[in-house]
C-alpha positions in Angstrom: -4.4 29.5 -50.1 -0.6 30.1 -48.8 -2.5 31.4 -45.6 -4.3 29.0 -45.3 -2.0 25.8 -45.4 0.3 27.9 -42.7 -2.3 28.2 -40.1 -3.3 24.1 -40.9 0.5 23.7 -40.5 0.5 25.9 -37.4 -2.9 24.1 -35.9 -0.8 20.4 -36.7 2.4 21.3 -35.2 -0.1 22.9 -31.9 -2.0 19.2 -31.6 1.4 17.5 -31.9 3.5 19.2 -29.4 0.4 18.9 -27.2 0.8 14.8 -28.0 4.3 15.4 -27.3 4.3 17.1 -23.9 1.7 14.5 -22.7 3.3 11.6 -23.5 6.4 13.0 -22.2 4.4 14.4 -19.0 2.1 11.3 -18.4 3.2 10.1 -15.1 3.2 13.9 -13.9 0.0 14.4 -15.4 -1.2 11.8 -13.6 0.3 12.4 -10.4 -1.4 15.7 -10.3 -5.0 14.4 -11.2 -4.8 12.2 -8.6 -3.7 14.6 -6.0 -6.4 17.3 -7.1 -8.9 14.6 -6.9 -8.4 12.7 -4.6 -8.2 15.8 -2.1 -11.7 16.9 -3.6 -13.4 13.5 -3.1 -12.0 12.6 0.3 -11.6 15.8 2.0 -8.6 15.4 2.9 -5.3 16.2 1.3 -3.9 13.3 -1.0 -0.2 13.3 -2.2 1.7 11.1 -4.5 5.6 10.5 -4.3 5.5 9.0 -7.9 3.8 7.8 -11.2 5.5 5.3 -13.4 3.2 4.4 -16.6 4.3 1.8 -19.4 2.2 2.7 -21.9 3.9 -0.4 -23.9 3.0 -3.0 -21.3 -0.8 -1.5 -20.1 0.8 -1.2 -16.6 1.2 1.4 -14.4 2.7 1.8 -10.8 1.9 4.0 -8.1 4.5 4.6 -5.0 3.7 6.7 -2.2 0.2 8.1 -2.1 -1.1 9.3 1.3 -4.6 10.2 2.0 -4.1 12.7 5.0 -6.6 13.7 8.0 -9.8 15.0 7.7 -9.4 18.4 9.9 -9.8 17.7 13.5 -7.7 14.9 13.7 -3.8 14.8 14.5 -2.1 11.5 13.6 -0.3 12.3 10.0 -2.5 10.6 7.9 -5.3 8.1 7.6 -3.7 5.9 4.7 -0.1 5.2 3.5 -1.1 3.0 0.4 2.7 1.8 -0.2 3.1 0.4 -3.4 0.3 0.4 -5.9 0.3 -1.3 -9.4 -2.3 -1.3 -12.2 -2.7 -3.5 -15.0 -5.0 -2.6 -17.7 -6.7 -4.1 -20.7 -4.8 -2.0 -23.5 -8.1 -2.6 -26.7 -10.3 -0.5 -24.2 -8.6 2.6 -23.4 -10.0 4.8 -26.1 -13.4 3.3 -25.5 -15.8 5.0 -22.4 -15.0 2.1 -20.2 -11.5 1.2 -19.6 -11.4 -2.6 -18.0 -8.7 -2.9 -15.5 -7.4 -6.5 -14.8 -6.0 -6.2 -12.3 -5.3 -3.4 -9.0 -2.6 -4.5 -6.1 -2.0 -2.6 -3.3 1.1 -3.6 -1.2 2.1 -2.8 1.9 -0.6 -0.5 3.5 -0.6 1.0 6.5 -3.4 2.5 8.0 -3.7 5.2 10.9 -7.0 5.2 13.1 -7.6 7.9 15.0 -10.4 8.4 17.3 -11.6 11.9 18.0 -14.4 14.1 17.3 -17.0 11.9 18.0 -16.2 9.6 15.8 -13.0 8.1 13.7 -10.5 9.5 10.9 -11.7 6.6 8.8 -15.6 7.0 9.6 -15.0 10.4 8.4 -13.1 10.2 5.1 -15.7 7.7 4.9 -19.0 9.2 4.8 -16.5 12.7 3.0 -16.5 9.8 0.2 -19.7 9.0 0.2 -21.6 11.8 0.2 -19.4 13.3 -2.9 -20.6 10.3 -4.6 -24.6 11.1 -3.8 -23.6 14.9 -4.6 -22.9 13.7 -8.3 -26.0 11.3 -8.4 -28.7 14.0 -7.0 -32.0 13.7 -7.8 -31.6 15.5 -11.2 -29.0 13.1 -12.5 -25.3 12.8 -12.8 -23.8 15.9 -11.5 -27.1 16.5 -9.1 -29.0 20.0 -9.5 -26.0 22.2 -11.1 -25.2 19.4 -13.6 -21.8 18.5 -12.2 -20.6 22.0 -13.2 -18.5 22.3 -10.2 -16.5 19.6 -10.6 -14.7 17.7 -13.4 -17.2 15.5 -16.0 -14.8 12.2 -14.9 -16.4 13.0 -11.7 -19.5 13.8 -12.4 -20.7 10.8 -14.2 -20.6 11.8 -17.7 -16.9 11.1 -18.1 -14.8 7.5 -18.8 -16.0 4.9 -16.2 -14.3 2.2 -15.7 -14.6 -1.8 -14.8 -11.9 -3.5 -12.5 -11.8 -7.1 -12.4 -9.6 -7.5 -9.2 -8.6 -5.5 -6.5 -6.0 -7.2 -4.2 -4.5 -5.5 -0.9 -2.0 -7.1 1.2 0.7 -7.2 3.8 -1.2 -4.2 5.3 -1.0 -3.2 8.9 -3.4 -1.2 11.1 -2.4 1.5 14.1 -4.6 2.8 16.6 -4.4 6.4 17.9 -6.5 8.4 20.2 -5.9 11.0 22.9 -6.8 9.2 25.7 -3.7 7.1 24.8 -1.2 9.4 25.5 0.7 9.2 22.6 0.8 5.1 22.4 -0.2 2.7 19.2 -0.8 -0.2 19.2 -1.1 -2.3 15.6 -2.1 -5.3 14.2 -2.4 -7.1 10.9 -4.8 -5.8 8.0 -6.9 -8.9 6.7 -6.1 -9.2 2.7 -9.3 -7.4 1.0 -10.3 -9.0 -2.6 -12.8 -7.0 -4.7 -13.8 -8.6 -7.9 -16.1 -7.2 -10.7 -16.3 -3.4 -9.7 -18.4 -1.4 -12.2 -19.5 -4.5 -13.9 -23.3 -4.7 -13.0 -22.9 -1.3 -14.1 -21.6 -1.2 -16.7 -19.1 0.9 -15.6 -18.1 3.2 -12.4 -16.7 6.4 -11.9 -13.8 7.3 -10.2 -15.4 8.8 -6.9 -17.5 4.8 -7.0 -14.5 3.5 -6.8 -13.1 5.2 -4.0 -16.3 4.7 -2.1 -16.3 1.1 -3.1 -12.7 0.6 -2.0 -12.2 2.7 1.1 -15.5 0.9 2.4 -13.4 -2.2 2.2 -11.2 -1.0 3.8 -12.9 0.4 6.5 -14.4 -2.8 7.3 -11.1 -4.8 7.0 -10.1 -2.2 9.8 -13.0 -2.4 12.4 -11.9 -6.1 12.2 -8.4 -5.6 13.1 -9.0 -2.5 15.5 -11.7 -5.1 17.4 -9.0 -7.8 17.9 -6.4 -5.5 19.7 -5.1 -6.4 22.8 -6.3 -3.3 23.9 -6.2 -4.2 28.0 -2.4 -4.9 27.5 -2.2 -1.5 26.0 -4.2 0.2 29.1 -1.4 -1.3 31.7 1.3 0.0 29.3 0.4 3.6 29.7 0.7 3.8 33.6 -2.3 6.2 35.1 -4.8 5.6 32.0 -8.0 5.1 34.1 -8.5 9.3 34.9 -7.9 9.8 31.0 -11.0 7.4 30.3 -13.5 8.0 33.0 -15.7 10.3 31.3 -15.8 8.0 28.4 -16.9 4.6 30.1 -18.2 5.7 33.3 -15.8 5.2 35.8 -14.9 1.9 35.3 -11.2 2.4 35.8 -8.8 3.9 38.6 -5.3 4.4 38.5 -1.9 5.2 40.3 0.6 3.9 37.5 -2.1 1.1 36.1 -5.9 -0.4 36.2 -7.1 -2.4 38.8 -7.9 -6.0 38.2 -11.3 -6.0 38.3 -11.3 -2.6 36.2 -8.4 -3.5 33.6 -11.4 -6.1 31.8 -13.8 -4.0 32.0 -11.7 -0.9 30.8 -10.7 -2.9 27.9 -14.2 -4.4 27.1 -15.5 -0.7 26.6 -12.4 0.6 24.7 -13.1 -2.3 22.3 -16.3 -1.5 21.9 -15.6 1.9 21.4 -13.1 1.3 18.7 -14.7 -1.6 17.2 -18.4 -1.6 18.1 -19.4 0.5 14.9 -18.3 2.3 12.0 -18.1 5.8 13.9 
């Protein structure tokens, strides 16, 4: 009986210093899940300055988090998501959908790059996507293997969760490409609202969220890249036109600039070419 009540005693103090070490760890823990899957889901690495969670107040703030480049692409990362801040609805975080109130991202800055037949944002994009129809395969959550290679919050069979709003403002939008030599040119994001995410669901999984978000997002872009004053940038970068012929047909020349009649129609196809469609 002595035996016994030690090793209960041992397996108590085990499960406490375990509580212990998370609730001490949280915003670490945290940091790290994000990274790990984020990097998984989009394909490209993610990284997270730092995690503040106040598990008093059902909040949480995110600073920092940077979803890289897909390989093939060179600018130094797709999306700087500033500051991020969470609030959650505290009765439903032991239950197998957490409702969150309430999501804010401020101050976003977003990077897109066009190369490769298509864009940085395209990419990360359909990287997102098709994670998401990898986990809902034809067999069910987790596809043909069950979801054994990844983790069961991404699989389907984890927590889901419901978000009531998702708010991102004061972002801004650079354009980057070879052809430009090095130049950006940028431009306001629109403000993106999201309500109800999960909901009809009842309930989404992480990687639906992404998805869900980053689709947004890629939309709220195309609008700004299509709005660029992308003929002033042409006759800022001096001999531009040899840089662009093969992409538009000739419809530029240059020593030091565009000529009239080709600076329009130079700027017509860039336009198109960044904002025509969602490669």
């Amino acid at each position: 009986m002595k035996k016994i009540l030690i090793a209960l005693a041992a397996i108590i103090l085990l499960v406490v210093a375990g509580l212990v070490y998370v609730y001490v760890n949280l915003d670490s823990i945290v940091k790290a899940t994000i990274e790990e899957a984020g990097t998984r889901v989009t394909l490209a690495d993610v990284t997270v300055d730092n995690v503040k969670i106040e598990t008093t107040q059902n909040t949480a703030s995110i600073g920092g988090l940077v979803v890289g480049n897909p390989d093939g692409f060179e600018t130094d990362y797709a999306f700087s998501l500033g500051n991020i801040s969470v609030r959650l609805d505290g009765s439903t975080l032991t239950s197998d959908t957490i409702r969150i109130i309430e999501v804010i991202v401020d101050e976003p800055s977003v990077t897109y790059e066009l190369g490769q037949g298509s864009s940085n944002i395209a990419t990360i994009q359909r990287n997102v996507e098709s994670f998401v129809q990898r986990m809902s395969g034809p067999t069910g959550a987790g596809g043909a293997d069950g979801g054994n290679a990844d983790t069961a919050a991404d699989d389907g069979t984890g927590t889901k969760v419901v978000i009531d709003n998702v708010y991102v403002r004061n972002g801004n939008v650079s354009v980057s490409a070879a052809m430009l030599k090095g130049k950006k040119l940028s431009s306001g994001l629109p403000e993106i609202h999201l309500k109800d995410i999960g909901k009809e669901e009842g309930g989404a999984t992480p990687a639906q969220v992404a998805e869900e978000i980053i689709t947004a997002l890629n939309s709220a872009v195309f609008k700004s890249v299509a709005s660029l004053n992308v003929d002033g940038l042409l006759q800022g970068v001096g001999d531009l036109g040899k840089g662009v012929t093969g992409l538009i047909g000739g419809a530029a020349t240059g020593t030091g600039g565009v000529v009239k009649d080709g600076a329009g129609a130079v700027g017509d196809a860039v336009k198109g070419l960044f904002g025509g469609s969602s490669e």
